[in-house]
C-alpha positions as CSV (number, residue, x, y, z in Angstrom):
1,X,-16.0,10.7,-14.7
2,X,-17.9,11.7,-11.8
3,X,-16.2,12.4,-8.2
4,X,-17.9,9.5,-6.2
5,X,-16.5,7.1,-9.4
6,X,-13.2,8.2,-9.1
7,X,-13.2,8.2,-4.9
8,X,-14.3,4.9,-5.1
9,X,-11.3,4.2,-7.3
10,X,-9.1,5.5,-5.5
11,X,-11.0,3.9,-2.2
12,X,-10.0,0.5,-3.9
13,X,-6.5,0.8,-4.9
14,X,-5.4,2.3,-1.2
15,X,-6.8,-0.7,0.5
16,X,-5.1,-3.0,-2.3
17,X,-1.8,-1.1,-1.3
18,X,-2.6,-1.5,2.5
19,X,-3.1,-5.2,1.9
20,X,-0.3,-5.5,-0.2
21,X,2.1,-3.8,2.8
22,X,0.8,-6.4,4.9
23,X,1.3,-9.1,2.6
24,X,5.2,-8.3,2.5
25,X,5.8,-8.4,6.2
26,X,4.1,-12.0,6.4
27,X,6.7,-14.9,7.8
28,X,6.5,-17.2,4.5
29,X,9.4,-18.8,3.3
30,X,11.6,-16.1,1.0
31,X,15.1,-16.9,-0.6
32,X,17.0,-14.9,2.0
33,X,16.1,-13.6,5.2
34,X,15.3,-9.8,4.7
35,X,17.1,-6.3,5.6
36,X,15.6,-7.1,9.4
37,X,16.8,-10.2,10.0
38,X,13.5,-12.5,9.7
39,X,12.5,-14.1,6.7
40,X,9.2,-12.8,4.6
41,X,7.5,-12.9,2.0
42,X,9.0,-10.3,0.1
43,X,13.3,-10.0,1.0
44,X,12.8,-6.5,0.3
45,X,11.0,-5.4,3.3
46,X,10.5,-3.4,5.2
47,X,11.3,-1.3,2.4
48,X,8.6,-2.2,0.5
49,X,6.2,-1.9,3.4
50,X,6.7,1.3,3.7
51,X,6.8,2.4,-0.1
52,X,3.4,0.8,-0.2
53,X,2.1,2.7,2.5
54,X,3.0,6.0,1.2
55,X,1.8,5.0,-1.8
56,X,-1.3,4.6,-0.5
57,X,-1.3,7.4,2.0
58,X,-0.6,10.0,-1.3
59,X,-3.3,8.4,-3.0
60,X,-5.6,8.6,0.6
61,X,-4.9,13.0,0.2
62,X,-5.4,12.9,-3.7
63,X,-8.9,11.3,-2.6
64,X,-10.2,13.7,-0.4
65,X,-9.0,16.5,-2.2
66,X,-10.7,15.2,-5.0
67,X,-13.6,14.6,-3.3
68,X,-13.8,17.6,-0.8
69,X,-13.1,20.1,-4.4
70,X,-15.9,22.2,-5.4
């Protein structure tokens, strides 16, 4: 696979994590209320914000490594 293939990958997935993080912290009706006190769309937040953003932060490094290598 060549570099630009795979940093475009890569490119895609981190903005689907990103979207995903942002999608969890919405006010939509959840079973409970989450571990700040509002209700979301995911009860787990902001946990899960944040596991989804360093997800996509690691991936974000791996990227430019990968594409900054010689």
């Amino acid at each position: 696979m060549s570099k630009k293939l795979i940093g475009t990958a890569l490119l895609v997935v981190v903005f689907l994590l990103a979207g995903l993080a942002i999608i969890t912290v919405l006010p939509f009706a959840a079973a409970r209320p989450n571990d700040i006190g509002y209700v979301s769309t995911c009860p787990f937040a902001p946990w899960s914000t944040l596991v989804l953003l360093l997800g996509g932060g690691v991936l974000w490094v791996v990227r430019s490594y990968i594409l900054t290598r010689a």
